[in-house]
MILORO-162214 format. One record per residue (C-alpha): residue number from 1; chain; x, y, z. Coordinates in steps of 0.5 Angstrom, whole numbers, plus 2048, in hexadecimal, padded with zeros to 3 digits. Example, Ala and Ser with C-alpha at 12.3 -4.5 7.8 and 13.67 -1.06 7.14 Angstrom:
2
NODE/num/chaine/xx/yy/zz
NODE/1/A/819/7F7/810
NODE/2/A/81B/7FE/80E
***
This chain:
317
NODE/num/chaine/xx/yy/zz
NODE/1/A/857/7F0/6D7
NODE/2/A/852/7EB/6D7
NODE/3/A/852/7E4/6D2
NODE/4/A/84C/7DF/6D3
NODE/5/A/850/7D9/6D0
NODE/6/A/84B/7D3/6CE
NODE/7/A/84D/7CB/6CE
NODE/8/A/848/7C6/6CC
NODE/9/A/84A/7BF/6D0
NODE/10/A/84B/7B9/6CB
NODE/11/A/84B/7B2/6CD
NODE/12/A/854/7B0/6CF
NODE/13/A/853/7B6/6D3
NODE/14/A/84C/7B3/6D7
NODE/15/A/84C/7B4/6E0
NODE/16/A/853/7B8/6DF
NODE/17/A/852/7BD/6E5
NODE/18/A/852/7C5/6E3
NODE/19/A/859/7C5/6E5
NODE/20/A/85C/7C0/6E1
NODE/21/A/859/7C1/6DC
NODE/22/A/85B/7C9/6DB
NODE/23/A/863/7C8/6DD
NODE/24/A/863/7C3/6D8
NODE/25/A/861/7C8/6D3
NODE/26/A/867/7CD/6D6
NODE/27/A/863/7D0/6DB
NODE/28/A/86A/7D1/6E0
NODE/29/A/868/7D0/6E7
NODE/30/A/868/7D7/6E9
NODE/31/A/863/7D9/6E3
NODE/32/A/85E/7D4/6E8
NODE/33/A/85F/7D7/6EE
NODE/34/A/85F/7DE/6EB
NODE/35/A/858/7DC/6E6
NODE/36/A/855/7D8/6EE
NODE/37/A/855/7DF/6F0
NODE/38/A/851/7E2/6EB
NODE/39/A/849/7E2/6EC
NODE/40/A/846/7DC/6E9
NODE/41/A/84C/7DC/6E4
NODE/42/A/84A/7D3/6E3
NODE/43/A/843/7D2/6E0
NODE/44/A/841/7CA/6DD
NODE/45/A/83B/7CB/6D9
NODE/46/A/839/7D2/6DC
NODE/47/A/83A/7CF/6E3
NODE/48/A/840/7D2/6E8
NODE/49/A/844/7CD/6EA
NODE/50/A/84B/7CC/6EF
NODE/51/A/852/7C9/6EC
NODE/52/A/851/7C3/6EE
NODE/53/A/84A/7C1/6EA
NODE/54/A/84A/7BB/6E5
NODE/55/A/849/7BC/6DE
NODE/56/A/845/7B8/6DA
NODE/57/A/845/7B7/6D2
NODE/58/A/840/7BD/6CE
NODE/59/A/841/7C2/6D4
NODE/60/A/843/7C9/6D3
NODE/61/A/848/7CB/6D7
NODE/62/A/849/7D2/6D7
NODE/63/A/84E/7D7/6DA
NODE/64/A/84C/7DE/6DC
NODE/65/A/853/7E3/6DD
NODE/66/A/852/7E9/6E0
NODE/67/A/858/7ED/6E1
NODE/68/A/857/7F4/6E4
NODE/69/A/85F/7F7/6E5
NODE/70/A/863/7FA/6E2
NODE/71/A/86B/7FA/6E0
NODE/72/A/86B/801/6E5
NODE/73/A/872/803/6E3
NODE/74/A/871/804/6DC
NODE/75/A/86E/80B/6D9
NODE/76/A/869/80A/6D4
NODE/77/A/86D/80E/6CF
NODE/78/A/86A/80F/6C7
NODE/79/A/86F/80C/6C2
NODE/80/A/86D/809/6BC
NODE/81/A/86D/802/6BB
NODE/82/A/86D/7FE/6B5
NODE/83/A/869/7F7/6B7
NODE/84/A/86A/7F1/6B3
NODE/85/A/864/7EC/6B6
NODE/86/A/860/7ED/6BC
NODE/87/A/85B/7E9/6BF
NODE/88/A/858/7E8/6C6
NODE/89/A/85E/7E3/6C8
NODE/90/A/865/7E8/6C5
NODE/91/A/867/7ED/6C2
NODE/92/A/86C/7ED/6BD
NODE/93/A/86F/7F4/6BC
NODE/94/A/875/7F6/6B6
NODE/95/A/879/7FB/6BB
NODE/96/A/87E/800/6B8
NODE/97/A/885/801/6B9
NODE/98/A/887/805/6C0
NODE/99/A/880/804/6C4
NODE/100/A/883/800/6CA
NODE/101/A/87E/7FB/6CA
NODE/102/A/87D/7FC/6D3
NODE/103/A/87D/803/6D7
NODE/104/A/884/803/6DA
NODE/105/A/887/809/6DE
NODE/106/A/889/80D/6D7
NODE/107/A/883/80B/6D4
NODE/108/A/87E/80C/6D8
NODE/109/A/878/80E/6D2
NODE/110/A/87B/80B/6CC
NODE/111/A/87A/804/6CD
NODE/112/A/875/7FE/6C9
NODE/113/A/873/7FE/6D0
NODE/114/A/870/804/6D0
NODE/115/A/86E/804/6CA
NODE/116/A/86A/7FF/6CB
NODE/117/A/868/801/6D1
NODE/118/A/864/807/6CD
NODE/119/A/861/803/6C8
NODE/120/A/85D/7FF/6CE
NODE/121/A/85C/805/6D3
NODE/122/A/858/808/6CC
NODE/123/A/854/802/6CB
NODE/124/A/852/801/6D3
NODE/125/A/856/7FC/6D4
NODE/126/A/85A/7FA/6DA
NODE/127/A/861/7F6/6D6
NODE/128/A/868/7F4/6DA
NODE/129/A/86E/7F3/6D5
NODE/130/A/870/7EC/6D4
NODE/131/A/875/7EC/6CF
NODE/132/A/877/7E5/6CC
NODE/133/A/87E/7E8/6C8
NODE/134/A/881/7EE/6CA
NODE/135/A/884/7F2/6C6
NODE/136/A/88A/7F6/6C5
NODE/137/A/888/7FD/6C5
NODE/138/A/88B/7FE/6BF
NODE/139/A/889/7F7/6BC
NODE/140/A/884/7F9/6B7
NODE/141/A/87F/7F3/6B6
NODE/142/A/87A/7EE/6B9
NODE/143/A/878/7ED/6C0
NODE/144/A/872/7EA/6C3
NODE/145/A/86E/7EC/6C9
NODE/146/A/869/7E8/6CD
NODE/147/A/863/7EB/6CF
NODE/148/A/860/7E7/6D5
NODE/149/A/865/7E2/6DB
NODE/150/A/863/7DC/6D7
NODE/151/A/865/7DE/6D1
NODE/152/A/86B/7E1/6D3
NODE/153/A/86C/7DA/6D8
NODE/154/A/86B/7D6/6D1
NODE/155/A/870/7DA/6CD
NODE/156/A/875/7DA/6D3
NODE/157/A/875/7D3/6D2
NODE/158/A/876/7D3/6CA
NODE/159/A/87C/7D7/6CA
NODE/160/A/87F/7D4/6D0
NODE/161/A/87F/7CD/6CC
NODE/162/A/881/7D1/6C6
NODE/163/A/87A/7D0/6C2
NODE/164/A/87A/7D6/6C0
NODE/165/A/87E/7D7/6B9
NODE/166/A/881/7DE/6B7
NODE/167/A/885/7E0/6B2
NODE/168/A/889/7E7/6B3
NODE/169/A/88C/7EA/6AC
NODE/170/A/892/7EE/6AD
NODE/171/A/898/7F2/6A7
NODE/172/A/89F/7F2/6AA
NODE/173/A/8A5/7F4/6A6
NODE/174/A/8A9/7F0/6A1
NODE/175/A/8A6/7E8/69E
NODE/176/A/8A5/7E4/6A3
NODE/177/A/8A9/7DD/6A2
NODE/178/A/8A6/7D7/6A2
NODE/179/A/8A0/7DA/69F
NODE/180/A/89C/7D5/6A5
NODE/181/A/89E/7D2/6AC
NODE/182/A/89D/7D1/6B3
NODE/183/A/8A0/7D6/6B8
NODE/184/A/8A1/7D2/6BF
NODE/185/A/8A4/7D7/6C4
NODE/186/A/8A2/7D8/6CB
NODE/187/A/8A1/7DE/6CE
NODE/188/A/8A2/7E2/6D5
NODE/189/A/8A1/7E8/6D8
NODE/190/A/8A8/7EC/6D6
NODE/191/A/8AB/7EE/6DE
NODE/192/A/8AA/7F5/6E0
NODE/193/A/8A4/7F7/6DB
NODE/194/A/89C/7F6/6DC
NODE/195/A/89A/7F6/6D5
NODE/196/A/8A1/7F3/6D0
NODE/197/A/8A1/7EB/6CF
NODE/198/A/8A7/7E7/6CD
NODE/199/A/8AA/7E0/6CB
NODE/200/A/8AB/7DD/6D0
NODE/201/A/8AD/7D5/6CF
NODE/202/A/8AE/7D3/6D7
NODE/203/A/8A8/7D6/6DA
NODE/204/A/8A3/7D9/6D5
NODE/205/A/89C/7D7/6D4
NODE/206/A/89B/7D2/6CD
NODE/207/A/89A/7D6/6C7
NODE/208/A/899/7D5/6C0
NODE/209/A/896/7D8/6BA
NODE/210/A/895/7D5/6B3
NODE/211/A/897/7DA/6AD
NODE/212/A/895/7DB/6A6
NODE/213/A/898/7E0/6A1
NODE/214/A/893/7E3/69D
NODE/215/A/895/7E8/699
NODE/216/A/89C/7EC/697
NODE/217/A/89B/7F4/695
NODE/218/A/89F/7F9/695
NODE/219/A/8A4/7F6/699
NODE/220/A/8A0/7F4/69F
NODE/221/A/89D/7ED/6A0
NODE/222/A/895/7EC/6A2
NODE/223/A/895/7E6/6A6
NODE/224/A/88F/7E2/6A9
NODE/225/A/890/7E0/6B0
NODE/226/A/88C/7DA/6B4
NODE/227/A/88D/7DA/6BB
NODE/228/A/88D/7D4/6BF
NODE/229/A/88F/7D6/6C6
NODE/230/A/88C/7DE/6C7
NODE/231/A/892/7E0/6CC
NODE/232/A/893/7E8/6CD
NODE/233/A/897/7EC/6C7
NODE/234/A/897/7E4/6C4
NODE/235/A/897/7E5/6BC
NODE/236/A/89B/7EC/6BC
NODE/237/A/8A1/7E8/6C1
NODE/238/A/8A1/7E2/6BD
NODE/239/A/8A1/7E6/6B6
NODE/240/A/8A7/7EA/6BA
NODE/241/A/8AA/7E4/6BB
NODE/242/A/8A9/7E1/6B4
NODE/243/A/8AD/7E7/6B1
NODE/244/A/8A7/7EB/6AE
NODE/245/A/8A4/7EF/6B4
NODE/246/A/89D/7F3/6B3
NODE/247/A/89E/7FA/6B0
NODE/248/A/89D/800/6B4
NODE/249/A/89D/7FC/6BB
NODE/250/A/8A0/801/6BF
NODE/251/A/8A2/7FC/6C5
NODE/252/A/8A6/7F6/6C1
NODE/253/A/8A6/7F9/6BA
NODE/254/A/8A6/802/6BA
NODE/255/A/8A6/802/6B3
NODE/256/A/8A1/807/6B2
NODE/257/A/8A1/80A/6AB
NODE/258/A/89C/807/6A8
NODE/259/A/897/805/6AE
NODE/260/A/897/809/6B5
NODE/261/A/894/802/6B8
NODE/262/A/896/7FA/6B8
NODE/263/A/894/7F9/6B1
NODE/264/A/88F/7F3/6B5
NODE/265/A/887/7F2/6B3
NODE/266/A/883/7EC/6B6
NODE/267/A/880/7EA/6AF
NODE/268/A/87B/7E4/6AF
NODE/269/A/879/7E0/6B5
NODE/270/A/875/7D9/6B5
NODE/271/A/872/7D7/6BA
NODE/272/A/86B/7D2/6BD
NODE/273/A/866/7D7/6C0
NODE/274/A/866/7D6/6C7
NODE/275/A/85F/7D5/6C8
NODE/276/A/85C/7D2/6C1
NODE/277/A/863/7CE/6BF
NODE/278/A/862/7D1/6B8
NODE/279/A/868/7D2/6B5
NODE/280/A/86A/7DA/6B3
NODE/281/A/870/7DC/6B0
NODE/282/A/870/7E5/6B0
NODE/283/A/875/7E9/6AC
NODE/284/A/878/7F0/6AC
NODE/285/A/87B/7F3/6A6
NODE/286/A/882/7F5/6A6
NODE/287/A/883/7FD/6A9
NODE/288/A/885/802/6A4
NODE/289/A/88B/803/6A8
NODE/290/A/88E/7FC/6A7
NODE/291/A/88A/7FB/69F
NODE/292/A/88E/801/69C
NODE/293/A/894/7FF/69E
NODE/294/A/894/7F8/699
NODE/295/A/890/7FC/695
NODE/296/A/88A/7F7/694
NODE/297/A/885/7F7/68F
NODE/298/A/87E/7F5/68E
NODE/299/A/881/7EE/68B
NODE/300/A/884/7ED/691
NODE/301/A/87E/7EA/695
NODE/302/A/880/7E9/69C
NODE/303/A/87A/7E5/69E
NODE/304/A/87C/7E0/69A
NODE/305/A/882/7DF/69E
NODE/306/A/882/7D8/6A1
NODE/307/A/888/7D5/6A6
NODE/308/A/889/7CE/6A3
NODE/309/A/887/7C9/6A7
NODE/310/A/88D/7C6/6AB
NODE/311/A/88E/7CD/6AD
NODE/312/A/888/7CE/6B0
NODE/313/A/887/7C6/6B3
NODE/314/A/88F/7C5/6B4
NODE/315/A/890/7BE/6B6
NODE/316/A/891/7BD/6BE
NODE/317/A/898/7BB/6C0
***
């Protein structure tokens, strides 16, 4: 894959040397030392140069990415992708319920990865899967990946500090009462399993989900979910918890009558891009799996949906 991304040099940022002044746009140091190592990737003005070179106001810095690899142990596989956004930098990709989003030992060929890996090898392209939010195989819904080691450094970066807001939409049984709150329960690994988590007060990882009923139907409630913290299997423990767990979720909830998966979809996403800053929120429309269930209409427009503001801001402590 290869990005030539361009910087004109304005005057608060005059004799900087390269170096800073990349790290200081959320180059990590890796990106440095693995960008260092490819043929005359740093250029001012037309000119090569090393790391170490000042910059002065009006330059153009441009830096040249250039990488050949591939994920080698993905399969490039056809799979229809349903792409929401695409641009030099990301790809934003609406995955449908039962594609695992990595190959594993069960799932060899019918991963996001290689669907995606298919997609690239089809354009000639060399692409290594770098993805920003991992999704339960049966998670339906949103998912971002990068598609060169900046902007996978950058998104890194923005989901670790939890700059990136996701709203989840979810049907579990019954009216969920109260109609909104905050659940603050920390998680752990449950002894004797690799893939269960649990409430654990005494030694779990911080965990906190902020929830919103949205509608009642057919006996079922559609809550909309913002999480705070993204721990593993968060939303579908915390709803457990809560008393409301997820529908169809055949690890804490195998009700499996309506659905035959955890009735979870990753609906909207807002973020600041990571190479331009510009602010973008992507959304994915309700699966008909979970929609029919709570019979919604065309007068229900769930792009209007928003979370009120101190869900998606709650006060710090």
């Amino acid at each position: 894959m290869e990005r030539i991304l361009s910087y004109r040099i304005k005057a608060e940022e005059n004799t900087m040397k390269i170096e800073h002044y990349l790290r200081h746009l959320g180059y990590s140091r890796q990106n440095l030392v693995l960008i260092k190592k490819m043929p005359e990737s740093i250029r001012v003005n037309g000119i090569f140069q090393y790391m170490n070179q000042r910059l002065y106001t009006g330059d153009l810095l441009t830096v040249h990415i250039q990488e050949n690899t591939v994920s080698e142990n993905i399969q490039p596989v056809y799979l229809p992708l349903d792409i929401i956004y695409e641009d030099e930098d990301i790809i934003v990709v609406n995955k449908p319920a039962g594609m695992p989003t990595h190959p594993s030992m069960n799932n060899r060929d019918n991963s996001l990865a290689n669907a995606l890996a298919w997609y690239f090898k089809e354009q000639h392209k060399d692409f290594i899967f770098r993805c920003t939010n991992r999704l339960d195989r049966d998670t339906s819904g949103l998912t971002i990946i990068s598609k060169h080691l900046v902007s996978a450094s950058i998104m890194f970066d923005m989901a670790s500090s939890h700059l990136i807001e996701r709203e989840y939409l979810a049907i579990v049984h019954g009216q969920v009462s109260p109609d909104k709150g905050t659940i603050d329960a920390p998680l752990s690994r449950k002894p004797g399993s690799i893939i269960e988590r649990f409430i654990d007060f005494t030694e779990g990882e911080k965990a906190i989900t902020h929830y919103r009923l949205l509608a009642y139907k057919n006996g079922h409630s559609l809550i909309s979910l913002h999480l705070e913290t993204g721990r593993t299997h968060q939303i579908r423990i915390h709803m457990k918890y809560l008393g409301y767990p997820l529908i169809g979720d055949y690890l804490y909830n195998p009700d499996m009558h309506l659905i035959k998966r955890q009735a979870l979809h990753s609906y909207r996403m807002s973020l600041n891009h990571p190479m331009t800053g510009e602010k973008m929120t992507f959304t994915a429309p309700l699966p008909e799996d979970m929609s029919s269930i709570i019979s919604l209409n065309e007068s229900e427009n769930l792009p209007e949906l928003q979370i009120p503001e101190h869900l998606m801001h709650p006060p710090q402590n």
